[in-house]
N, C-alpha and C positions, 0 to 999 in steps of 0.2 A: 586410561584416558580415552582410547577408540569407544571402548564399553561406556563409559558414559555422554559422551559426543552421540552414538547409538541410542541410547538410552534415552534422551534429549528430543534427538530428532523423532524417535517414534512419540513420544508424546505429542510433539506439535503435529506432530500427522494426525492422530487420535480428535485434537483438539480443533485441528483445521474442521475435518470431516464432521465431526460430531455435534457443531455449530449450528443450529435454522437461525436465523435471522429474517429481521419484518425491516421493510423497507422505509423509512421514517417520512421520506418524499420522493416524489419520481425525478428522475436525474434531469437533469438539462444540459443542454450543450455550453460548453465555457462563455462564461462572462468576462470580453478581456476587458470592460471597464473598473470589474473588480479584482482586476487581480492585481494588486497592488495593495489592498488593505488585509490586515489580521485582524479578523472581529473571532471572538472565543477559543478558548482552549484547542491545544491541536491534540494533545496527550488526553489518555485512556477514553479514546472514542475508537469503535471500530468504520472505519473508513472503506467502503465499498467502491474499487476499482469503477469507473463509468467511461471513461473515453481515455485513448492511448494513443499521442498524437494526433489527437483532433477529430479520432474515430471510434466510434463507439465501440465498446466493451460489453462481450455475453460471451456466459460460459457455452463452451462446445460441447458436447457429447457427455462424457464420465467427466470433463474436468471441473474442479469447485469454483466456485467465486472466488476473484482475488482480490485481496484486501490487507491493508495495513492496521498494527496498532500500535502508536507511543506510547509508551510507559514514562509517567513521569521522575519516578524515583532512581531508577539507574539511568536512563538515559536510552533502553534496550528500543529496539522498533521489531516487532515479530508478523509474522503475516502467514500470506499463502500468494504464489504469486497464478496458480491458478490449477498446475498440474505438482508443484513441490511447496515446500514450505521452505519460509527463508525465515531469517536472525538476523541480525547485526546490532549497531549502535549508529546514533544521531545526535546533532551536535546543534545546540539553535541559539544564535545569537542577536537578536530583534527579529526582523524577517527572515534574514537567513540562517538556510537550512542545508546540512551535510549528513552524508552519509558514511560510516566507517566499518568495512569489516563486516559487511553483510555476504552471509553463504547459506545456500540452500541445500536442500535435499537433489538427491540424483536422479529422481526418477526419471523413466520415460515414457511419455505418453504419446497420443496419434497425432496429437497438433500442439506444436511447442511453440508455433508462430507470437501470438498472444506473449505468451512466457518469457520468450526469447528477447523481446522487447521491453517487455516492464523490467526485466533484470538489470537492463543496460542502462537504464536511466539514472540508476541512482549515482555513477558517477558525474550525471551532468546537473543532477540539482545542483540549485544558488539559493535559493528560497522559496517561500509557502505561500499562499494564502487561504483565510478561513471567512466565510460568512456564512453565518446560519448553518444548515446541514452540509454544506457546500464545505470543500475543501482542492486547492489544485498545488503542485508544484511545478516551476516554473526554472528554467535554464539561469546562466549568469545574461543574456541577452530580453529574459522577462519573458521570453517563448510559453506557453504551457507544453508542459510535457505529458502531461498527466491531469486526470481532474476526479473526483471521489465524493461519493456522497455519503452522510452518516448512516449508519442501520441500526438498530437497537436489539442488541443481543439480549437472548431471552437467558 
């Protein structure tokens, strides 16, 4: 079971890294008049991390871009959260949005600050929203927590 849990995660390490992505649009700071609508799909788009509490998102030094993907068929959400890779599952019930049972990789890198905080977030989602490239999720209080723009993986 360790051997394949291993075996797993070096894959999504492989697969994090191994990724270029083109940026579909330039990010913008949150729209909090939209964030209350779901316009398009939230699942199998790769969702580029842009702002973390209100503050903008750029990778530092050696660490990757972090980014989310839903998978629509099991329910799996896989990413990178910028220095480790994370798994879990999510749970969506019209707009709202949950997160279960996400864990990551151990690594340690120079600055986990970034890291350290998109990790935490996911017990405080309530819901999502989606317009156009645009994606953010948002507390039980409608706060963003988070906001993500599409990238189109080549």
């Amino acid at each position: 079971m360790k051997t394949i849990a291993i075996v797993l995660f070096a894959a999504m390490a492989v697969a994090c890294c191994s990724q270029r992505n083109t940026t579909k649009s330039a990010p913008a700071s949150s729209d909090k008049t939209a964030a209350t609508s779901v316009q398009g799909p939230l699942t199998e788009r790769y969702w580029k991390l842009t702002e973390l509490g209100g503050k903008p998102v750029k990778p530092s030094g050696q660490q990757k871009e972090a980014h989310l993907i839903f998978k629509a068929q099991d329910g799996g959400v896989s990413g990178c959260a910028g220095c480790n890779n994370l798994t879990g599952a999510y749970t969506l019930e019209g707009q709202k949005l949950t997160f279960g049972n996400v864990a990551s990789t151990k690594m340690m890198c120079l600055d986990m600050s970034t890291e350290d905080a998109f990790v935490k977030i996911f017990t405080q989602v309530a819901s999502y929203g989606v317009q156009g490239d645009r994606m953010w999720l948002n507390d039980a209080s409608g706060k963003t927590l988070a906001s993500f723009v599409e990238v189109l993986m080549k």
